[in-house]
TORDOLO-271527 format. One record per residue: residue in one letter; x, y, z of N, C-alpha, C in turn. Coordinates in nm, 4 decimals, padded with zeros to 6 digits, always signed. Layout:
// residues N
{seke A, {X, Y, Z}, {X, Y, Z}, {X, Y, Z}}
...
This chain:
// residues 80
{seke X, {+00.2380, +01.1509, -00.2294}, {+00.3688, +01.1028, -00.1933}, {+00.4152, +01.0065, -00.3020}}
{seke X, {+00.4827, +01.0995, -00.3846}, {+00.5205, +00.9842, -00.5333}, {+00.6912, +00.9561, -00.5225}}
{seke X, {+00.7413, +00.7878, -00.5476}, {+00.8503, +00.7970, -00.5225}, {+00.9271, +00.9277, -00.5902}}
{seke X, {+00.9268, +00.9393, -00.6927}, {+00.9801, +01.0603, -00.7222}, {+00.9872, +01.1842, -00.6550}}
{seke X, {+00.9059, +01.2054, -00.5753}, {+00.9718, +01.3335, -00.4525}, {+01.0711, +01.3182, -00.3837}}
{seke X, {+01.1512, +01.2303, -00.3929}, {+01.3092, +01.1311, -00.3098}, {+01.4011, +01.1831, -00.4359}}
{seke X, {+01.4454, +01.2084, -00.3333}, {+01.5764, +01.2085, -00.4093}, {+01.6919, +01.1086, -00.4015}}
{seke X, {+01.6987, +01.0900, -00.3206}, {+01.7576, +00.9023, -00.2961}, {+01.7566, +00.7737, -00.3807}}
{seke X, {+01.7935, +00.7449, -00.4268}, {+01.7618, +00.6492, -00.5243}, {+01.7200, +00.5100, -00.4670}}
{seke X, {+01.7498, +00.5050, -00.3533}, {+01.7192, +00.3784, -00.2906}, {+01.5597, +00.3819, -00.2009}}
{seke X, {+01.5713, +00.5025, -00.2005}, {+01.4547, +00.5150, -00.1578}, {+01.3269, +00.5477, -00.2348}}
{seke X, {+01.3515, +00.5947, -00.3667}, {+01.2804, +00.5684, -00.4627}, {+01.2161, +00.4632, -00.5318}}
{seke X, {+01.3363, +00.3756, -00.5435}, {+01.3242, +00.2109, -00.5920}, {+01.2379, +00.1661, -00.4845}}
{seke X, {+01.2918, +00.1856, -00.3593}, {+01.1601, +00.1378, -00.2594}, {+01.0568, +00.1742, -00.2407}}
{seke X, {+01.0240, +00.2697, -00.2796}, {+00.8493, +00.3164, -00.2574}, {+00.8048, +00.3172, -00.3735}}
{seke X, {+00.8691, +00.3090, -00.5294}, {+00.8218, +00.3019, -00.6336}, {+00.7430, +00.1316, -00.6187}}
{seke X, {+00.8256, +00.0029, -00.5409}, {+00.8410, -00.1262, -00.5245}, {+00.7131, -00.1390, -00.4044}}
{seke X, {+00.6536, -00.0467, -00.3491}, {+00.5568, -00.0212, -00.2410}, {+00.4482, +00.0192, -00.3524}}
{seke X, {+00.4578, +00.0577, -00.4061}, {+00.3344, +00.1376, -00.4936}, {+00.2859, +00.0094, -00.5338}}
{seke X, {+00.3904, -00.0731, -00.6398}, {+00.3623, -00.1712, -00.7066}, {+00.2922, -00.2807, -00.5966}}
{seke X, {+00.3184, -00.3197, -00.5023}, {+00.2758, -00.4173, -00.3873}, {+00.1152, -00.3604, -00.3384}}
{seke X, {+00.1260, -00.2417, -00.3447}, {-00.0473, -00.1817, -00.3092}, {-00.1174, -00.1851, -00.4469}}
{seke X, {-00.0973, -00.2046, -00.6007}, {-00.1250, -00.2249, -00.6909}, {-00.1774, -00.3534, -00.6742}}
{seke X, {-00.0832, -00.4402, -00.6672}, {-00.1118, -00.5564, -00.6949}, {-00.2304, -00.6126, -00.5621}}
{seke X, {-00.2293, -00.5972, -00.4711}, {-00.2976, -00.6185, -00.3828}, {-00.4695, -00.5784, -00.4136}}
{seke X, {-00.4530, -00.5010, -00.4722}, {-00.5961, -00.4870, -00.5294}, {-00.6082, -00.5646, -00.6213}}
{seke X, {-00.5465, -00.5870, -00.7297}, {-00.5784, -00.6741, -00.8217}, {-00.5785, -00.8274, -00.7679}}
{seke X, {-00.5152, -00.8686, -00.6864}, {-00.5250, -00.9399, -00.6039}, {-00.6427, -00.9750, -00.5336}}
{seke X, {-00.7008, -00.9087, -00.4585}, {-00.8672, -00.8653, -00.4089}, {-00.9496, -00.8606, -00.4744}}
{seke X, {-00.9368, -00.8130, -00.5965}, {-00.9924, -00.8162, -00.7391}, {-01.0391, -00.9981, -00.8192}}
{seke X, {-00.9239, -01.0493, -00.8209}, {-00.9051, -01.2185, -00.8551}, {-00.9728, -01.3340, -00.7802}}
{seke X, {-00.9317, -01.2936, -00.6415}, {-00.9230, -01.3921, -00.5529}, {-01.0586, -01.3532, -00.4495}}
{seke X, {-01.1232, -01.2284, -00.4834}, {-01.1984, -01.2032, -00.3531}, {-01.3161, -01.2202, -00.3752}}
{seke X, {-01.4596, -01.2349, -00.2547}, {-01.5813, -01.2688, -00.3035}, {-01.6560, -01.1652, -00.3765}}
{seke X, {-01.5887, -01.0345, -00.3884}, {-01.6172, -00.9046, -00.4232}, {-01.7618, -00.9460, -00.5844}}
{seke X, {-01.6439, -01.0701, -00.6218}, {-01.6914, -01.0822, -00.8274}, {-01.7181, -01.2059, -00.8326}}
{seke X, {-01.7445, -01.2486, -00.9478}, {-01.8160, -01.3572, -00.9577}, {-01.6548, -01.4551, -00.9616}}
{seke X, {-01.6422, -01.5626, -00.9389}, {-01.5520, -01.6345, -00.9032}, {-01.4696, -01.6782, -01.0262}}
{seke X, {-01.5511, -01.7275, -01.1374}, {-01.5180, -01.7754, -01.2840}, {-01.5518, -01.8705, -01.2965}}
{seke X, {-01.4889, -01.9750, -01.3821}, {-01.4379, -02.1513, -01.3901}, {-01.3444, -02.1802, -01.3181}}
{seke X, {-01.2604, -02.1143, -01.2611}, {-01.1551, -02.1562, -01.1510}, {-01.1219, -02.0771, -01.0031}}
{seke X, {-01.1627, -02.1236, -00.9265}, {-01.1562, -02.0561, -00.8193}, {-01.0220, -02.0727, -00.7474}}
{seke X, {-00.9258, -01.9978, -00.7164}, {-00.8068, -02.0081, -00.6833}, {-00.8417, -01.9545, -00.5107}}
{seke X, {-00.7955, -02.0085, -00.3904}, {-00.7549, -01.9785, -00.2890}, {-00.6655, -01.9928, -00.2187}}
{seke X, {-00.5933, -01.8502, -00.1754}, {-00.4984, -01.8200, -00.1095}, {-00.4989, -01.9145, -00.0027}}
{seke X, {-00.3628, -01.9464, +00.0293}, {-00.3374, -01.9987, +00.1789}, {-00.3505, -01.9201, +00.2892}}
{seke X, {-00.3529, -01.9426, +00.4072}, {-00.3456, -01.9048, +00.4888}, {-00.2020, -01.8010, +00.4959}}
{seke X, {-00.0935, -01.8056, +00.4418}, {+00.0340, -01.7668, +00.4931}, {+00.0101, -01.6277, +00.4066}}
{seke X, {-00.0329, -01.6749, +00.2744}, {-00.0667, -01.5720, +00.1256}, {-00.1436, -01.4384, +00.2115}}
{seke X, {-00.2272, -01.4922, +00.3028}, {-00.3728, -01.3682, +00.3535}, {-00.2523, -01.3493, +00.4676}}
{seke X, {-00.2067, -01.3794, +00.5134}, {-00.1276, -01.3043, +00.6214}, {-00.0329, -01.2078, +00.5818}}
{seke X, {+00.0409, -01.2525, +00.4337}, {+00.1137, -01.1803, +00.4032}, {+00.0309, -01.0489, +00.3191}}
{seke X, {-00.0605, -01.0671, +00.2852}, {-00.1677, -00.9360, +00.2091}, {-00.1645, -00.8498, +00.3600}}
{seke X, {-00.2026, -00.8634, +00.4627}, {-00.2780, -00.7555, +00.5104}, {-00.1609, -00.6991, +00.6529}}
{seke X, {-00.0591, -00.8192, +00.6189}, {+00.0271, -00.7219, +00.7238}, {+00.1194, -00.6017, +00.6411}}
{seke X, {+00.1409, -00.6570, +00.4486}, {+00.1860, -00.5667, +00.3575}, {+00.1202, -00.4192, +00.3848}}
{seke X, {-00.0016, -00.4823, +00.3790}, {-00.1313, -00.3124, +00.4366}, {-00.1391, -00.2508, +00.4975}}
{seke X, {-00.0982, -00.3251, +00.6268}, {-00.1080, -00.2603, +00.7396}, {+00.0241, -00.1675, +00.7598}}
{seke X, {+00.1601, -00.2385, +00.7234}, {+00.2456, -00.1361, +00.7128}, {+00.2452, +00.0047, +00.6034}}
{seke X, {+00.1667, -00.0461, +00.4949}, {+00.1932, +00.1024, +00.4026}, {+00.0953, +00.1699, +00.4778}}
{seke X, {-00.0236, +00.1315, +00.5317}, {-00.1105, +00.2139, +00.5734}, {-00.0847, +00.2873, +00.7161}}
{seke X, {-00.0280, +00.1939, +00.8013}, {+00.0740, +00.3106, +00.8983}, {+00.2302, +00.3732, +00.8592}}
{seke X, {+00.2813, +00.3188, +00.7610}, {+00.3656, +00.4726, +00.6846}, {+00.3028, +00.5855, +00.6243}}
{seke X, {+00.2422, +00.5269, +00.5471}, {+00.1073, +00.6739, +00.4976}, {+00.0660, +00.7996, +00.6048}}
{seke X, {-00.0089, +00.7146, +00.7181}, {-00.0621, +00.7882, +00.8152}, {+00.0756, +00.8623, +00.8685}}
{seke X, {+00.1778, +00.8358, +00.9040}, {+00.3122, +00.8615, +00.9589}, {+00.3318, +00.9970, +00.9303}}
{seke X, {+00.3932, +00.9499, +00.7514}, {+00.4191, +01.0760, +00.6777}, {+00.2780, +01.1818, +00.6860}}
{seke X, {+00.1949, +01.1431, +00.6627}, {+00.0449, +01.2412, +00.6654}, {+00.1395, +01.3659, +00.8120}}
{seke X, {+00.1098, +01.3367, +00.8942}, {+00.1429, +01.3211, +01.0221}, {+00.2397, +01.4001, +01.0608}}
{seke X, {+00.3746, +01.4052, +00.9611}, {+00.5214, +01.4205, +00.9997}, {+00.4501, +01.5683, +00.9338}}
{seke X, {+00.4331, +01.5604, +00.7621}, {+00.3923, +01.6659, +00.6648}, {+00.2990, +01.7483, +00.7595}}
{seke X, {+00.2209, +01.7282, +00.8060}, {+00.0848, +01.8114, +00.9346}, {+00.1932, +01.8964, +01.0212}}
{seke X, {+00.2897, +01.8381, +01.0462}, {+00.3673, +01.9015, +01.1852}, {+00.3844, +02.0030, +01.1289}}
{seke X, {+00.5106, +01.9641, +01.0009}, {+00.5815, +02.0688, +00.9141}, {+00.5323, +02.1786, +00.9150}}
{seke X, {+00.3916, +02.1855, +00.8762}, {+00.3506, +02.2764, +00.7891}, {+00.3484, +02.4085, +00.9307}}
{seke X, {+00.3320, +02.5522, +00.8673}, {+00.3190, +02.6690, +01.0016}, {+00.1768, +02.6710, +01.0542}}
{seke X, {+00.2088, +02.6785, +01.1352}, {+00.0386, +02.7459, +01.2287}, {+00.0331, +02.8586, +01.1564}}
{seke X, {-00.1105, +02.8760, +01.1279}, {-00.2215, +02.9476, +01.0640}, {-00.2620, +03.0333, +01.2000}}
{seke X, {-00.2231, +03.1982, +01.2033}, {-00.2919, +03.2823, +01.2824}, {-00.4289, +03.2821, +01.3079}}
{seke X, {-00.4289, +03.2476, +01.4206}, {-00.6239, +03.3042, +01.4385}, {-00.6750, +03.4328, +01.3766}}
């Protein structure tokens, strides 16, 4: 599901602007998380910062599933 399958332009800019937000969120997780070694400076998110990471997630990840979902319907039944 690449913005470019839209033909909409507004809706392109917006899911191209979704891509970038699930990008960064890893790199994000990447920086800030206990995943790696921490560095010389350990930066931690606020509380408001982690709220705003995983409710960002939670919505692309129930649009994802959505469209998965909508695309599943679409498609024809397969004869036995």
């Amino acid at each position: 599901m690449a913005p470019d399958d839209y033909t909409e332009q507004t809706f392109r800019q917006l899911l191209g602007s979704c891509q970038q937000i699930v990008e960064l969120l890893g790199s994000l997780r990447s920086k800030l998380g206990d995943a790696h070694s921490p560095g010389p400076k350990r930066s931690r998110p606020l509380p408001r910062h982690a709220e705003l990471a995983v409710n960002l997630s939670g919505t692309m990840a129930t649009f994802l599933v959505s469209t998965w979902q909508a695309r599943q319907a679409e498609k024809p039944k397969a004869a036995p």
